[in-house]
C-alpha positions as CSV (number, residue, x, y, z in Angstrom):
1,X,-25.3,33.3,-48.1
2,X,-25.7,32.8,-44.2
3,X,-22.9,30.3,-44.4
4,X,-21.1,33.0,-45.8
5,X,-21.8,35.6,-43.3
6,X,-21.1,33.4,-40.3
7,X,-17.5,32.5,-42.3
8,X,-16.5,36.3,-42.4
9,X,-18.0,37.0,-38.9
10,X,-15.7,34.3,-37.9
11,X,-12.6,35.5,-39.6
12,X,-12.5,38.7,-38.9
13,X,-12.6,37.8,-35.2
14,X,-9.6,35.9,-36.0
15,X,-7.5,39.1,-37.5
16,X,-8.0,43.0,-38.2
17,X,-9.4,44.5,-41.3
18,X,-6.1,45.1,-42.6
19,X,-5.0,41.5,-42.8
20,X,-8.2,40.1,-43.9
21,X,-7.9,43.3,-47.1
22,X,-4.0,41.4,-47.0
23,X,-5.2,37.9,-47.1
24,X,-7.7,38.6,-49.5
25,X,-5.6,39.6,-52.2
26,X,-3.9,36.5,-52.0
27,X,-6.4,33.9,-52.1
28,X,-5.8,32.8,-55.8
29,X,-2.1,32.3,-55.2
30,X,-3.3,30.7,-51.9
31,X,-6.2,28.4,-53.5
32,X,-3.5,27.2,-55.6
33,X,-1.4,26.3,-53.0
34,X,-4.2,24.4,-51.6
35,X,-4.7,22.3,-54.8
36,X,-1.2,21.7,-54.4
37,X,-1.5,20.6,-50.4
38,X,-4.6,18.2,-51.8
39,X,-1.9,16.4,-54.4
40,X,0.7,15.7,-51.9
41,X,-2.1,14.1,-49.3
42,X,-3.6,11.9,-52.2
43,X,0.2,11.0,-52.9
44,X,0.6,10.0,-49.5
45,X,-2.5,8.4,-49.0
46,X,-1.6,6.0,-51.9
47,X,1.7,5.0,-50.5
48,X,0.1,3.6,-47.4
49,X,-2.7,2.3,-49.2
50,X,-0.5,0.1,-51.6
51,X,2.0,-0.8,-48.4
52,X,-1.4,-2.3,-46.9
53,X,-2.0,-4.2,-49.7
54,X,2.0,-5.4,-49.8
55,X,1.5,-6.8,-46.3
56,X,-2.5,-8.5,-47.2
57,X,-0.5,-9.9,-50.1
58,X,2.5,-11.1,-48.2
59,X,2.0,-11.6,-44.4
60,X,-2.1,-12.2,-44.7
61,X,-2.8,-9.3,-42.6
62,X,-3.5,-5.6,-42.8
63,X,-1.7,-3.3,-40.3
64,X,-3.9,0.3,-41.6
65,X,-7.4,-0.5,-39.8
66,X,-8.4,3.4,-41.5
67,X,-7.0,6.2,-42.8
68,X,-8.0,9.8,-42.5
69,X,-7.2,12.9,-44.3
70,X,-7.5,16.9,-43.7
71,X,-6.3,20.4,-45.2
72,X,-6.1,23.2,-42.9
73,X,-9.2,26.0,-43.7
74,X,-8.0,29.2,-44.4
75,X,-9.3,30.6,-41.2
76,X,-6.8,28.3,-39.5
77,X,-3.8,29.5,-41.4
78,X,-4.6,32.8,-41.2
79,X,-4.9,32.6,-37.2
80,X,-1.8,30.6,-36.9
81,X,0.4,33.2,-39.4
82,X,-1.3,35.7,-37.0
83,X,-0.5,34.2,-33.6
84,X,3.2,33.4,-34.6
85,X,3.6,36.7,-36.1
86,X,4.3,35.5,-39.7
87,X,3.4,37.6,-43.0
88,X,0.4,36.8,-44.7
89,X,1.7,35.4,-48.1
90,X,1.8,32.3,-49.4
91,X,6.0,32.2,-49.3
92,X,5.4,32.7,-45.4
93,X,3.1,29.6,-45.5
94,X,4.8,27.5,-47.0
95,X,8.1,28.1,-45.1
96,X,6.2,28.1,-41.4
97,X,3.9,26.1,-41.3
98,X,4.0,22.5,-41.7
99,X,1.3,20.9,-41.0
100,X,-1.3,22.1,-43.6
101,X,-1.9,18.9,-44.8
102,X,-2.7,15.7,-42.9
103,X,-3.3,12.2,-43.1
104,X,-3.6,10.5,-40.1
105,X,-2.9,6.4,-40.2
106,X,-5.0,4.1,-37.9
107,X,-3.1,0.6,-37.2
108,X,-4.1,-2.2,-35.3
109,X,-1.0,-2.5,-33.1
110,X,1.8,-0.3,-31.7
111,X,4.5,-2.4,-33.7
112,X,2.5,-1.6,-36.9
113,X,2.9,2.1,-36.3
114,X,7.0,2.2,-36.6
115,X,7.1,-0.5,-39.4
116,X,4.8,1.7,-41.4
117,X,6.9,5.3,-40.8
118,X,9.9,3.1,-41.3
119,X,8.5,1.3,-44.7
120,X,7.3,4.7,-45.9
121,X,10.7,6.6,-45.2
122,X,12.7,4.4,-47.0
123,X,11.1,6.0,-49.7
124,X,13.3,7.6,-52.1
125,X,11.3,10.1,-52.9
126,X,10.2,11.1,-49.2
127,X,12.3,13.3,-47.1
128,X,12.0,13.5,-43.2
129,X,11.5,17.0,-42.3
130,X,10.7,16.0,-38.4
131,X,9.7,13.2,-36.1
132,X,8.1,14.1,-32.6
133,X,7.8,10.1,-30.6
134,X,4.5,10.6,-28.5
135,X,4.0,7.1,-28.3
136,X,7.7,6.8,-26.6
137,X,7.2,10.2,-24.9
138,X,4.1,10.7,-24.3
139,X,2.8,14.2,-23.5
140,X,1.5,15.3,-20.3
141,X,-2.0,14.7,-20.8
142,X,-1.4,11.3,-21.9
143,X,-2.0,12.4,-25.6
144,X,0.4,9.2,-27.5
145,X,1.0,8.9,-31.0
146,X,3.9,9.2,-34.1
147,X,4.2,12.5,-35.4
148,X,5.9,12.7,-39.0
149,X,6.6,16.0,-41.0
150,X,7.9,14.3,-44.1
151,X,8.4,16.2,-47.9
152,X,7.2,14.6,-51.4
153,X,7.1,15.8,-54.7
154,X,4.1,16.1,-56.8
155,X,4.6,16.4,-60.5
156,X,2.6,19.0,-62.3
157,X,2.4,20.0,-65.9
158,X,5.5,21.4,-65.9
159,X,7.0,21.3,-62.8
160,X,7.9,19.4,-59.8
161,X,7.1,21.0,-56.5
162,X,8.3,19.9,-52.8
163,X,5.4,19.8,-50.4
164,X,5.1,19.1,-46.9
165,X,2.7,16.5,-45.4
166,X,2.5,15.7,-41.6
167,X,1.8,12.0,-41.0
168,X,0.1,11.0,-37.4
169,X,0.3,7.2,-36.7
170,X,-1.6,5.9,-33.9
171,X,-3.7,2.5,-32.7
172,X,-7.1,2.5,-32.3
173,X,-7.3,3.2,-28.8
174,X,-4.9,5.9,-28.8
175,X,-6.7,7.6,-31.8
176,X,-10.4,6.5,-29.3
177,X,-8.6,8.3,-26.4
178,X,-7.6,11.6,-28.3
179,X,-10.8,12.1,-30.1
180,X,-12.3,11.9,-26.6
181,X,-10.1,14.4,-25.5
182,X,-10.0,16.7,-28.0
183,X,-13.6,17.4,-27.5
184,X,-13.9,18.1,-24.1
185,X,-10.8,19.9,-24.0
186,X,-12.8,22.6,-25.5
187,X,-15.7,22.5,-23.0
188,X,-15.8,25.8,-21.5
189,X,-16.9,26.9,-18.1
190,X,-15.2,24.2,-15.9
191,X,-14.0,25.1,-12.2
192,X,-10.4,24.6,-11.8
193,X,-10.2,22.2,-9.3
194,X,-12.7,20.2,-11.4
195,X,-10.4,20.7,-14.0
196,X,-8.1,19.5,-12.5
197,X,-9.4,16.3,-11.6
198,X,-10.9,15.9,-15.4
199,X,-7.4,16.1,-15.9
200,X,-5.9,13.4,-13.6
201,X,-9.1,11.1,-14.8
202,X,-8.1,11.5,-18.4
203,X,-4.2,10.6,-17.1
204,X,-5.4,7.5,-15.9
205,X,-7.2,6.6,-19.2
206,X,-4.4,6.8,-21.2
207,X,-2.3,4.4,-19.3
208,X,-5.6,2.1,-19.6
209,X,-5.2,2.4,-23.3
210,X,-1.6,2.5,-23.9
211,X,-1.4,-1.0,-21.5
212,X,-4.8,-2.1,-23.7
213,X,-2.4,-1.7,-26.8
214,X,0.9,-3.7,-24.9
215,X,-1.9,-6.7,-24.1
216,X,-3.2,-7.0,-27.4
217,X,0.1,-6.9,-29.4
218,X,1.3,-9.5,-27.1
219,X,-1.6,-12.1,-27.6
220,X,-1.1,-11.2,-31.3
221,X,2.4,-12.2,-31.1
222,X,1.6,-15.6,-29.3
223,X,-1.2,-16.2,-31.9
224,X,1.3,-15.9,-34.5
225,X,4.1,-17.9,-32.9
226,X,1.8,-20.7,-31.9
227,X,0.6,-21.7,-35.8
């Protein structure tokens, strides 16, 4: 009950009475489209898991050191529809946002990262939606990884049905760094030149980690060479 309470106190400070009355009235269609969202992750999730077995079978090694899933709460859709000024139905979610469901793929080295994106979209049943190259471009915080929105059908009792799925692929230290900076990018109350340097420190990390990823893949690559 007072998980309850705190869940509606929270979303109606996302949005006004009206849309949460709006919203409301399409939660079944909405809960379905969740189920949906949860079929194409577990479809996803098993196509990396049997291309890491291919590899352990083939090249004695596993590139996927973990792999991590998530579906977007309601709250969150809600205040994204809200803050891009998108109609609260479930046509409008599906069309404008893409990144509902996730599964994020942890690999031991940067070369593992492209090999896997490009194994799993030669796929014939996947469809690249969009690619965003962090890794190549990183942003300006120093944030690095593969973004992927890719399509895939799941089959249903009597119907297939599209879904979108966005795939992040990142080592472990760029996955460490972002964690990192993920939480105290929300700690509140920090003077702006502070800030600021927080900032420049967090910079500097991220070239630490992205040359800590260049070093190891290189002494992998003489390891294997040398037997």
């Amino acid at each position: 009950m007072i998980k309850e309470q705190i869940r509606d106190r929270f979303f109606k400070e996302l949005i006004d009475d009206n849309i949460i009355d709006l919203f409301q009235r399409n939660m079944m269609p909405i809960n379905q489209l969740m189920s949906y969202y949860r079929c194409a992750i577990m479809e996803v999730e098993t196509k990396f898991k049997v291309l890491n077995e291919q590899f352990s079978l083939q090249y004695d090694r596993n590139p996927i050191e973990t792999i991590k899933t998530r579906l977007k709460s309601p709250e969150s859709i809600a205040k994204k529809l809200k803050k891009n000024d998108y109609s609260f139905t479930v046509e409008s979610i599906e069309k404008n946002i893409h990144d509902i469901a996730g599964i994020r793929v942890i690999c031991s080295f940067p070369e593992d990262i492209y090999l896997l994106s490009e194994c799993l979209l030669q796929q014939d049943d996947i469809t690249l939606v969009e690619i965003k190259d962090y890794i190549k471009n990183p942003k300006e915080s120093g944030y690095r990884s593969l973004h992927l929105i890719i399509e895939i059908p799941i089959f249903l009792e009597n119907e297939k049905k599209n879904m979108k799925v966005e795939v992040q692929l990142r080592t472990i230290a760029m996955d460490f760094w972002a964690s990192l900076e993920h939480k105290l990018r929300y700690k509140k109350n920090i003077p702006g030149e502070e800030a600021e340097l927080l900032a420049n420190e967090l910079m500097e990390c991220a070239k630490i980690s992205a040359d800590l990823d260049n070093r190891m893949e290189k002494i992998k690559n003489r390891i294997v060479k040398s037997r």
